[in-house]
C-alpha positions as CSV (number, residue, x, y, z in Angstrom):
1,X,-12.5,-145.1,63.6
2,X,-13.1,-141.4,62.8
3,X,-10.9,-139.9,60.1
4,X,-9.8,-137.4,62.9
5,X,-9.2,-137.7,66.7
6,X,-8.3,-135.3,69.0
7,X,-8.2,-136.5,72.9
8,X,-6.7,-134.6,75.9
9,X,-4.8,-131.9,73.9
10,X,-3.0,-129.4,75.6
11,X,-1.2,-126.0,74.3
12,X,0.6,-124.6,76.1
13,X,2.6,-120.9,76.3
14,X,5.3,-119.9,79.3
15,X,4.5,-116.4,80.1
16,X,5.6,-114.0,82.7
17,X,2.4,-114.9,84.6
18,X,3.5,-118.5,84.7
19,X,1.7,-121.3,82.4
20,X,-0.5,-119.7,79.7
21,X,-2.7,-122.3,78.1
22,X,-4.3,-122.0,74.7
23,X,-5.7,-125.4,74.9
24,X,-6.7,-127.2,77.6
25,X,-7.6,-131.1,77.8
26,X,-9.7,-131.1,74.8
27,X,-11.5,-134.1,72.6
28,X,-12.8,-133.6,69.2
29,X,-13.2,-136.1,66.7
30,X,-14.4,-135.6,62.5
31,X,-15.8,-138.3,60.5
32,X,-15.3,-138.8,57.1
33,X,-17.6,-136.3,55.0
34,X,-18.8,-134.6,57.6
35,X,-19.1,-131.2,58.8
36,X,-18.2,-130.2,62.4
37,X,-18.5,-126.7,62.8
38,X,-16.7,-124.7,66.0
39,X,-18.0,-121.8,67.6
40,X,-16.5,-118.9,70.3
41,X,-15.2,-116.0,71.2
42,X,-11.3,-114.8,69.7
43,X,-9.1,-116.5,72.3
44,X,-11.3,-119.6,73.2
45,X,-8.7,-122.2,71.5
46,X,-10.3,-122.7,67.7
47,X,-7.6,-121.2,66.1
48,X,-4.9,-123.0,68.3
49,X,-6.7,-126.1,68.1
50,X,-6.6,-126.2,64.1
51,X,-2.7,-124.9,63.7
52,X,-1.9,-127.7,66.3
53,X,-3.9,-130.3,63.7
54,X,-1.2,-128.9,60.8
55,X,1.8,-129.1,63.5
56,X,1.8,-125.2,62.7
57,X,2.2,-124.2,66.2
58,X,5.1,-121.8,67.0
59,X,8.5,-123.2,69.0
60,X,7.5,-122.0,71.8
61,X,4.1,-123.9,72.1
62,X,4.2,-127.2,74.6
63,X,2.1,-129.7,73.2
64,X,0.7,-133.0,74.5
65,X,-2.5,-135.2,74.1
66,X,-3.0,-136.6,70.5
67,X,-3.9,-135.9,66.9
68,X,-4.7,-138.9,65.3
69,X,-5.5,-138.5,61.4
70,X,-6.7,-141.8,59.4
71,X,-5.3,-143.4,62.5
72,X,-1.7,-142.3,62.2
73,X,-0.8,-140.1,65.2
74,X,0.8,-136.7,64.3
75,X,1.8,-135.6,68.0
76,X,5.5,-136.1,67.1
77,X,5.2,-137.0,63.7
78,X,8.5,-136.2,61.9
79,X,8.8,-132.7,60.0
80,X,9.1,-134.6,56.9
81,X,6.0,-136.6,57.5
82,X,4.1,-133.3,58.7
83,X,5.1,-131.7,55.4
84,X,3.6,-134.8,53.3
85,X,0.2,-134.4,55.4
86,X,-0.6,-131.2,54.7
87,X,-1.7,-130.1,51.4
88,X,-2.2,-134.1,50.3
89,X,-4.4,-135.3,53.4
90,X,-5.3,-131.9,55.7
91,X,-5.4,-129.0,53.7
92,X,-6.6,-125.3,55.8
93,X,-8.1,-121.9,54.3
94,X,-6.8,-119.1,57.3
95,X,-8.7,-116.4,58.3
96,X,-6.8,-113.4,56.3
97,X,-5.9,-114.8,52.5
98,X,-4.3,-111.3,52.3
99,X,-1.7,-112.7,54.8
100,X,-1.7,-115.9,53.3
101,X,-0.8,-115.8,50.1
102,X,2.9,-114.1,49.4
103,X,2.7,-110.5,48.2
104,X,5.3,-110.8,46.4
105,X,4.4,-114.0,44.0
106,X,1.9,-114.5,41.0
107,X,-1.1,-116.6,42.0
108,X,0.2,-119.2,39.8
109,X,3.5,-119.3,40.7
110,X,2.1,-120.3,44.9
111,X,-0.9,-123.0,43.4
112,X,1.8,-124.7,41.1
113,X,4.0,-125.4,43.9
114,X,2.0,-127.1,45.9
115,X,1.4,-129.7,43.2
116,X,5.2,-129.9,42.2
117,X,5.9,-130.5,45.7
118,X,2.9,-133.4,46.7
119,X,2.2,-134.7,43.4
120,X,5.7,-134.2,41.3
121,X,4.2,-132.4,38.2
122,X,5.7,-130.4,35.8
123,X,5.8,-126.7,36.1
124,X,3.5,-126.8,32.8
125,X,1.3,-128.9,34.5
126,X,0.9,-128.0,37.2
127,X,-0.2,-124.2,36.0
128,X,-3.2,-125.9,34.1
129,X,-4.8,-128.0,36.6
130,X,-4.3,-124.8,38.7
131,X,-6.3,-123.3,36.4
132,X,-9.1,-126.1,36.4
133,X,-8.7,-126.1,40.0
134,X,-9.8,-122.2,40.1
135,X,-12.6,-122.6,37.3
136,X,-13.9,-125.0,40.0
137,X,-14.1,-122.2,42.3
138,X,-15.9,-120.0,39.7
139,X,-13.4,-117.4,39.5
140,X,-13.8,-115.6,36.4
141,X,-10.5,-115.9,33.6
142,X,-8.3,-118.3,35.4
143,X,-5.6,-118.2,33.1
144,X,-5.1,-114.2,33.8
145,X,-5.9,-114.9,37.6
146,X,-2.5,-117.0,37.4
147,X,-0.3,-113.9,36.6
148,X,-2.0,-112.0,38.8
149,X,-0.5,-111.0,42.4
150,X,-2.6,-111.1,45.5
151,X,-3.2,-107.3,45.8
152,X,-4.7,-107.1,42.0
153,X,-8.0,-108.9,43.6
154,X,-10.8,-108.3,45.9
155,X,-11.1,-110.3,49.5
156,X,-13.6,-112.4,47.8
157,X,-11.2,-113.5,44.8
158,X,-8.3,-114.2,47.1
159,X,-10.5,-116.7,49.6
160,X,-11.4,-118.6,46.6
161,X,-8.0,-119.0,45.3
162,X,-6.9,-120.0,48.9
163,X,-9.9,-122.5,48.6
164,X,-8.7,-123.5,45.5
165,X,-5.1,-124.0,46.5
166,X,-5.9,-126.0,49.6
167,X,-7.7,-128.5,47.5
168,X,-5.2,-129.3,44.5
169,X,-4.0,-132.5,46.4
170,X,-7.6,-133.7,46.7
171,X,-7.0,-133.5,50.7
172,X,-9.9,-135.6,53.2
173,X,-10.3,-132.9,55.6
174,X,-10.0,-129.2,55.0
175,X,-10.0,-126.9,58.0
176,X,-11.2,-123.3,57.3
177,X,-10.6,-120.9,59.6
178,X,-12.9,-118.1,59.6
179,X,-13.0,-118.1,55.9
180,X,-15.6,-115.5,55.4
181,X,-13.4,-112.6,57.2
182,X,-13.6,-109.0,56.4
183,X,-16.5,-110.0,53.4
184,X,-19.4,-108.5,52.6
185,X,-22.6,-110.3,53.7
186,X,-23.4,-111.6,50.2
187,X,-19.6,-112.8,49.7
188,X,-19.6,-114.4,52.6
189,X,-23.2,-116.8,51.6
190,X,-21.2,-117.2,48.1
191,X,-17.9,-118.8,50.1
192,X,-19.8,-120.9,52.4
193,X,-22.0,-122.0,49.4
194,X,-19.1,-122.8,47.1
195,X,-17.8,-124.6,50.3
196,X,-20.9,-126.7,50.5
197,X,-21.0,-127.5,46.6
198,X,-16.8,-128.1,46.9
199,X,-17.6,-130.6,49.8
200,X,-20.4,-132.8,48.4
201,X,-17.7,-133.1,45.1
202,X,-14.6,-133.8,46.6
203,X,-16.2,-136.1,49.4
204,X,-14.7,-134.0,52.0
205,X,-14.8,-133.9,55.6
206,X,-14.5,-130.0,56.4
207,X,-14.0,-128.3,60.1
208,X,-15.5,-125.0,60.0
209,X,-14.6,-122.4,62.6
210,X,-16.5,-119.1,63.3
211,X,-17.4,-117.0,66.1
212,X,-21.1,-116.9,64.5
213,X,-23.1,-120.0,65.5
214,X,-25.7,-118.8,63.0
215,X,-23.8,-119.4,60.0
216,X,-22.3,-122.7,61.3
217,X,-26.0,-123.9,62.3
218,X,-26.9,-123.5,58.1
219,X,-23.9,-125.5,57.3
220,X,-23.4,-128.1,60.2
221,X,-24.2,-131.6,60.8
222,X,-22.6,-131.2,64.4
223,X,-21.4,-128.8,66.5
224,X,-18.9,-127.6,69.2
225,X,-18.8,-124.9,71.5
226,X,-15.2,-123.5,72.7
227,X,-14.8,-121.4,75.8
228,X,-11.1,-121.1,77.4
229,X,-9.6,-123.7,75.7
230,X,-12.3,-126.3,76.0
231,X,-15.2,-127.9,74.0
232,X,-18.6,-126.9,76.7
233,X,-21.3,-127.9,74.5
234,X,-21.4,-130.1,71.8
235,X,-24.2,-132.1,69.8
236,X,-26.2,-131.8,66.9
237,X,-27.3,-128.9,65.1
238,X,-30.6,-128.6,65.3
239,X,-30.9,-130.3,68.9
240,X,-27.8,-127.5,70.1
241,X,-29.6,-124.6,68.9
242,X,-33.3,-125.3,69.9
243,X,-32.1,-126.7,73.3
244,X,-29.2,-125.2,74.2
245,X,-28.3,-126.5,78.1
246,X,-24.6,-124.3,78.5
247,X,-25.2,-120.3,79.6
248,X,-22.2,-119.2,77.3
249,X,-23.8,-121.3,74.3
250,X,-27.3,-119.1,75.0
251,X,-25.5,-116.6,75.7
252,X,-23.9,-116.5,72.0
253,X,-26.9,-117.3,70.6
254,X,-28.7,-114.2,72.1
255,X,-25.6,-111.7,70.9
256,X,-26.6,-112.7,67.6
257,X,-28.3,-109.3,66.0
258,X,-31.6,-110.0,64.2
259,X,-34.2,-108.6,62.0
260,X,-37.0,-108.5,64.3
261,X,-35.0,-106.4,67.1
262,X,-36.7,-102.9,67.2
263,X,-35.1,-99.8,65.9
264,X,-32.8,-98.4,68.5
265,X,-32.9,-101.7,70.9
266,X,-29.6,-102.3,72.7
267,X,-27.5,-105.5,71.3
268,X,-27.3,-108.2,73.8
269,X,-23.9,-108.7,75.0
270,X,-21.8,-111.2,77.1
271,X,-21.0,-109.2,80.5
272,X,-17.2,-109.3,81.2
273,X,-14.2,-110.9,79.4
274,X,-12.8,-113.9,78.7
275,X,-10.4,-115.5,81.1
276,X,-7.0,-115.1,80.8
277,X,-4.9,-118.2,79.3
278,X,-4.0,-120.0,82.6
279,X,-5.1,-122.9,84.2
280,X,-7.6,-122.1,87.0
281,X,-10.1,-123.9,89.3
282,X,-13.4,-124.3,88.7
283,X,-15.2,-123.4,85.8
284,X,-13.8,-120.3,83.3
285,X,-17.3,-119.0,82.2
286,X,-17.7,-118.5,86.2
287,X,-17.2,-115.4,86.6
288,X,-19.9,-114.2,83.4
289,X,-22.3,-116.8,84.1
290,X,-26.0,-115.6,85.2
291,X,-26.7,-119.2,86.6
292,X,-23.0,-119.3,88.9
293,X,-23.6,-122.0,91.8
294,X,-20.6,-122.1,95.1
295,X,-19.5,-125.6,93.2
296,X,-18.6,-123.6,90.1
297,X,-15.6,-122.2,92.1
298,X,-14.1,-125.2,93.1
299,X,-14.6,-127.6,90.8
300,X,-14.0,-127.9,87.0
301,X,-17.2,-129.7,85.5
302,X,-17.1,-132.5,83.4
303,X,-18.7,-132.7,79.3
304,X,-21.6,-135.0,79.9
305,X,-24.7,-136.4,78.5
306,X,-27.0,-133.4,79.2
307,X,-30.6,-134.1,77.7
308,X,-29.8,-133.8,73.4
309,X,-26.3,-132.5,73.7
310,X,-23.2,-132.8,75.8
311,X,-22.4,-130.1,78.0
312,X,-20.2,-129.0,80.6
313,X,-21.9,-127.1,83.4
314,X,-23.2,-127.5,87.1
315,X,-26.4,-126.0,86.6
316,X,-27.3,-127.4,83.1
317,X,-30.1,-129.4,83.3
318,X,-30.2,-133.5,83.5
C-alpha cells in the first residue's frame, strides 16, 4: 500500500462559462521515502491537486475521487480529523512564505503554535525545539530569528523557516510547492539541497512541484507531468527525460534555456495557451501539439504503458 493514493480526483469550479475544472480524473500515488516530483505549466492542476491533499480547497470547489493517506481516506474526512493531519502527518511549504507566514506575528510566536496545537507542549517548550528545529535548517541565531517578524528577513530566510515549521510534527510526507519562488539561483540549489539533506533525516516522503523539469530531474526518483488537469507522462527520471514519448513533456524540456544556446538565439517556446478549465473532448494539448492526428479531436487518450514511461497520447510511440 503506498503512503499516498490519489485515484479519479476531480476539482471542480462553477463559472459563468459552465463547469470549470481544475482537476480532472487524476491518479497519483507516493511511497514512503520517496520523492515524486510534478511538473507544468501555472494552471495545469499541481497547485490544486496538493491544496485538495490538505482539504485546503475553497467552499466553492466540488470535489470527488479519493485521497487516501496511510490508508485512511481524507475525501470527507471530518474538519477535526483534517486539522489533526496536517502539520502531524502531511505538512506543505507554499510557493510565497511572504504570504504564508502572518505579518503581523513573531516567527516564534507561528512555529510554537503548531507544536502546542499537535503535540500539547508548553509555550516554553515549544519556543526551544522551534529553535532546534530552525538550527536544523541552518539559519543563522535562531533564538533572535524567533522575535523576528517575517519582513525583517530575506526570501531565502523565510522558505527555511516555513521548511522548518512544516516539519516540527515530524510529518511522513511534506508537499512543497514551488519552494524555490522568487530566489536567486544559488538560494534556490541551497533550499532544494537542505530539502534533500532534511529528507534522508527525517525519512520523509516529499512531493515536489515546479514548472522546471530540470530541477525536479536532480532531485527525483519519479516523475509526473500535468497538463489541464491531468497526469500525461509519468515514469522514472532518468528514463522520462532521455526518452520522453508525450509532445508537451519535449516540449518543456526544449523551453528549458541552456548554456550552450548561442548569443542572441531565440528561446524555444510552447506555441499557444493552455486550455481553459473546462471539460472538453479529445485531447487538451490538441490544439499546441506539432504531432495532432483527426483522433486527437474526438477522443480523450488513455495513460498507458508507452515504451519506459506511461503516457497519454495518440501519436506517442508503442
Amino acid at each position: 500500500m503506498s503512503l499516498l493514493e490519489i485515484r479519479q480526483l476531480r476539482v471542480a469550479y462553477a463559472s459563468r462559462a459552465g463547469e470549470a475544472l481544475a482537476v480532472d480524473d487524476l491518479d497519483l500515488c507516493v511511497e514512503a521515502g520517496e520523492t515524486l516530483g510534478i511538473a507544468g505549466e501555472s494552471g495545469s492542476g499541481k497547485s490544486q491537486t496538493a491544496l485538495a491533499v490538505l482539504g485546503l480547497l475553497p467552499a466553492g470547489a466540488r470535489v470527488s475521487g479519493s485521497i487516501r493517506f496511510d490508508g485512511e481516506e481524507l475525501l470527507g474526512a471530518a474538519p477535526a480529523r483534517l486539522r489533526a493531519i496536517r502539520g502531524a502527518g502531511i505538512a506543505m511549504v507554499f510557493q510565497d512564505p511572504m504570504t504564508a507566514l502572518n505579518p503581523h506575528l513573531r516567527i516564534g510566536a507561528q512555529m510554537a503554535e503548531v507544536l502546542v496545537r499537535h503535540r500539547g507542549l508548553t509555550q516554553r517548550a515549544a519556543e526551544a525545539e522551534s529553535a532546534r528545529m530552525l538550527e536544523a535548517v541552518h539559519l543563522s541565531a535562531a533564538g533572535d530569528r524567533l522575535r523576528q517578524y517575517p519582513h525583517e528577513l530575506s526570501g531565502g530566510q523565510r522558505q527555511r523557516v516555513m521548511i522548518a515549521m512544516a516539519l516540527l510534527c515530524r510529518p511522513q510526507l511534506l508537499i512543497a510547492d514551488e519552494p524555490t519562488t522568487a530566489l536567486d539561483a544559488t538560494v534556490q540549489a541551497q533550499i532544494l539541497d537542505l530539502l534533500d539533506a532534511l529528507q534522508r533525516e527525517f525519512g520523509l516522503a516529499v512531493i515536489l512541484i515546479s514548472h522546471d523539469l530540470g530541477v525536479l530531474a536532480q532531485r527525483c526518483r519519479r516523475l509526473a507531468v500535468m497538463y489541464a488537469g491531468r497526469v500525461v507522462e509519468t515514469g522514472g527520471s532518468a528514463a522520462l527525460l532521455r526518452q520522453p514519448a508525450h509532445p508537451y513533456t519535449r516540449a518543456l524540456l526544449l523551453a528549458r534555456p541552456r548554456l550552450d544556446t548561442p548569443p542572441g538565439s531565440p528561446l524555444a517556446v510552447i506555441p499557444g495557451s493552455p486550455p481553459p478549465a473546462a471539460a472538453a473532448a479529445g485531447c487538451a494539448f490538441r490544439p499546441r501539439c506539432p504531432l495532432a492526428l483527426p483522433v486527437c479531436a474526438a477522443q480523450r487518450p488513455p495513460l498507458a504503458q508507452t515504451g519506459a514511461t506511461r503516457c497519454a497520447c495518440h501519436a506517442a510511440p508503442v
